[in-house]
C-alpha positions, 0 to 999 in steps of 0.5 A: 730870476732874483739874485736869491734864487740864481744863488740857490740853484744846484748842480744837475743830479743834486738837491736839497732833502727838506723837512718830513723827507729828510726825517723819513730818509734818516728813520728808513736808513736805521731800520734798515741797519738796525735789521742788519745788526739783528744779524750779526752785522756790525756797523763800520763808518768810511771817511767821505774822501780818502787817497786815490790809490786806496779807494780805487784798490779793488774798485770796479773800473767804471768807479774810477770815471765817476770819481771826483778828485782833489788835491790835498793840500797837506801831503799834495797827493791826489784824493777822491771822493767815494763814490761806492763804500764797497771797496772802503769796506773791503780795505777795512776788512783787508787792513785794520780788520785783517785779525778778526774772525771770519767770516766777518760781517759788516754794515755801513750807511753813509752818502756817495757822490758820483761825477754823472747819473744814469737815465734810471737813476739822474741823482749824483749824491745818494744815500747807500746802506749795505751790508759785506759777508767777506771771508767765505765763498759758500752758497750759504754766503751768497744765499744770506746776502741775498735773503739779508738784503729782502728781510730789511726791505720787509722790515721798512714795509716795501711792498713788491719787492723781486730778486733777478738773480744773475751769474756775470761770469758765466759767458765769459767761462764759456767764452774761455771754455769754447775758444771764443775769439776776442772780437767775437766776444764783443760781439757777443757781450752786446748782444747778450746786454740788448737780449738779441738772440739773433745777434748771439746766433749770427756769430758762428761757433758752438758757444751760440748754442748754449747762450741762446739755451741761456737766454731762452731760460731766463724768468721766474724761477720755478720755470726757468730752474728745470730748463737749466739744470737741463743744460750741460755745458762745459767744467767750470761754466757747470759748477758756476752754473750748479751755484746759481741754481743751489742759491736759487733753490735756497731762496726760494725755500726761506718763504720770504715774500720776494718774486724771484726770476733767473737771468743767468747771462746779464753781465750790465753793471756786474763787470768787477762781480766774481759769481753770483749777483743779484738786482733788487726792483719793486712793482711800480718802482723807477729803478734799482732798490740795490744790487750786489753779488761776490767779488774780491775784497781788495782786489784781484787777490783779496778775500772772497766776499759777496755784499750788497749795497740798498739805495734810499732814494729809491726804497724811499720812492717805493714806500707809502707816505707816512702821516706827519708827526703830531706836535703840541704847541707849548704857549707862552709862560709854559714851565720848562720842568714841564715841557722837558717831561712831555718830551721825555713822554715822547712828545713833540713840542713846538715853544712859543717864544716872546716876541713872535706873533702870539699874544697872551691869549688862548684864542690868539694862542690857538692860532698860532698853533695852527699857523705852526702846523700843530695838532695840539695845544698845551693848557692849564697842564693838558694835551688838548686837540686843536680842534676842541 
């Protein structure tokens, strides 16, 4: 390996986004907040590194063991760097916000960067555009999330796009409402993570009954919809399980193009998560698109809110490559009055520059064009195509 190349080596789960990819990263991005400001969302923008207490407040646990941290050297306080926007938009909501009308709907877009990847998704840096309805608890709210977050997806052209609709908090209620013991429900929370329903009905109690009834009816909506409004389980395990079956209904009649399936007892990922959630996948996709759900903005006594946050690497790995940008090579002693107004026409140009390899002939100009990856050259005051 050269000294140049030992140089150019990055740490494991970042990368350099070259051209053509990088152009299409930033053109999605802005589609996809251009379909949340069409919607009322209005666009916020987080500092990269803020103090440590403050971007944790309200955090999920788990975001706290995969943030960096540094030290400033101006106040000598600890700061992190963020790695979920989430919480940064639940403070700006909580503080400079705090007057504003709710509900309160906000966007954001922006790169986060955590301490290590996971096996479905090795990046460590990767872009995050979301959208936070915060002041409001309805299943209007949770159905317009999750409803925002598919028609942005549609408005890029991902293909294939499913919802697995989840309710995190519904074995914990059934945990309180059945006296599970504390040791039991650690238990019992694995087995659920791993689907083993012989480990759920191996721990005695009435609770195993219902989670297996759970389980068992997880899958597309329009089967597993019947099983659950079947079930009868105790106050508050039923209201919260009444919610996830209205949001399910009200997604299922916008007529969005969306495959939508029922798991109402995966709690993976969702520990911070105060009601319904939502994991978005396409066919034939490694990975999540995005996910989101309620919680609490700015912590425990925060403001009910649901959100979602999209990931670009992965929405970019779920859509068609795009023909590359068709540019017209402008050669030596072009106008620049006239070069300026093919750019206002909204062409791309590539200008030969004196010293280069060009010389001042129209043959030697064409391959040079070619050599600069242009389709068109620029002559005697005309587009023409290189191949003419």
């Amino acid at each position: 390996m050269t000294e140049l190349a030992r140089k150019a080596l990055l740490p494991a789960g970042l990368q350099d986004v070259l051209p053509g990819i990088a152009a299409r990263e930033a053109d999605i991005r802005e589609k996809l907040m251009s379909s949340f400001a069409h919607a009322g969302y209005d666009r916020v923008k987080t500092p990269l590194v803020e103090f440590e207490e403050s971007l944790l407040e309200g955090a999920a646990p788990e975001l706290a063991t995969q943030t960096f941290r540094l030290m400033d050297p101006v106040s000598h306080r600890m700061m992190g760097v963020r790695s979920d926007m989430t919480p940064q938009v639940g403070r700006i909501a909580a503080t400079r916000l705090g007057d504003a009308p709710r509900p309160l709907r906000l966007s954001y877009s922006g790169d986060v960067l955590r301490i290590k990847g996971t096996q479905l998704r090795p990046e460590r840096q990767f872009a995050q555009v979301g959208a936070e309805l915060i002041g409001v608890s309805s299943a209007a709210a949770d159905t317009e999330i999750v409803l925002l977050a598919l028609e942005a997806l549609e408005h890029v052209g991902l293909p294939d796009v499913s919802v697995d609709l989840n309710l995190p908090t519904l074995p914990v209620r059934l945990f309180d409402a059945f006296g599970v013991a504390a040791d039991d429900r650690e238990t019992l929370i694995g087995a659920l993570e791993h689907r083993d329903v012989a480990a759920v009905k191996a721990v005695s109690g009435n609770v195993t009954d219902v989670l297996v009834a759970l389980l068992e009816a997880a899958g597309p909506a329009q089967a597993a919809l019947p099983k659950l409004k079947k079930l009868e389980l105790p106050l508050g395990a039923s209201e919260e399980l009444h919610r996830l079956i209205e949001v399910a209904e009200r997604i299922l009649a916008s007529d969005l193009d969306a495959a939508l399936t029922i798991d109402p007892v995966e709690m993976a990922g969702f520990r911070y998560q105060t009601g319904v959630s939502f994991t978005l996948f396409a066919k034939h996709v490694r990975g999540e698109l995005g996910r989101g759900g309620r919680y609490r903005a700015g912590g425990s006594g925060g403001e009910a809110a649901t959100g979602m946050s999209l990931f670009m690497d992965t929405i970019l790995r779920g859509l068609a490559d795009v023909k590359p940008v068709e540019r017209v090579y402008l050669p030596l002693g072009t106008p620049q009055r006239e070069a300026r107004q093919l750019r206002k026409d909204g062409h791309y140009t590539v200008a030969a520059l004196e010293g280069a390899a060009e010389a001042k002939t129209e043959v030697a100009a064409r391959k040079e064009a070619r050599r600069m990856g242009c389709s068109f050259i620029y002559l005697g005051g005309q587009i023409v195509p290189l191949g003419a």
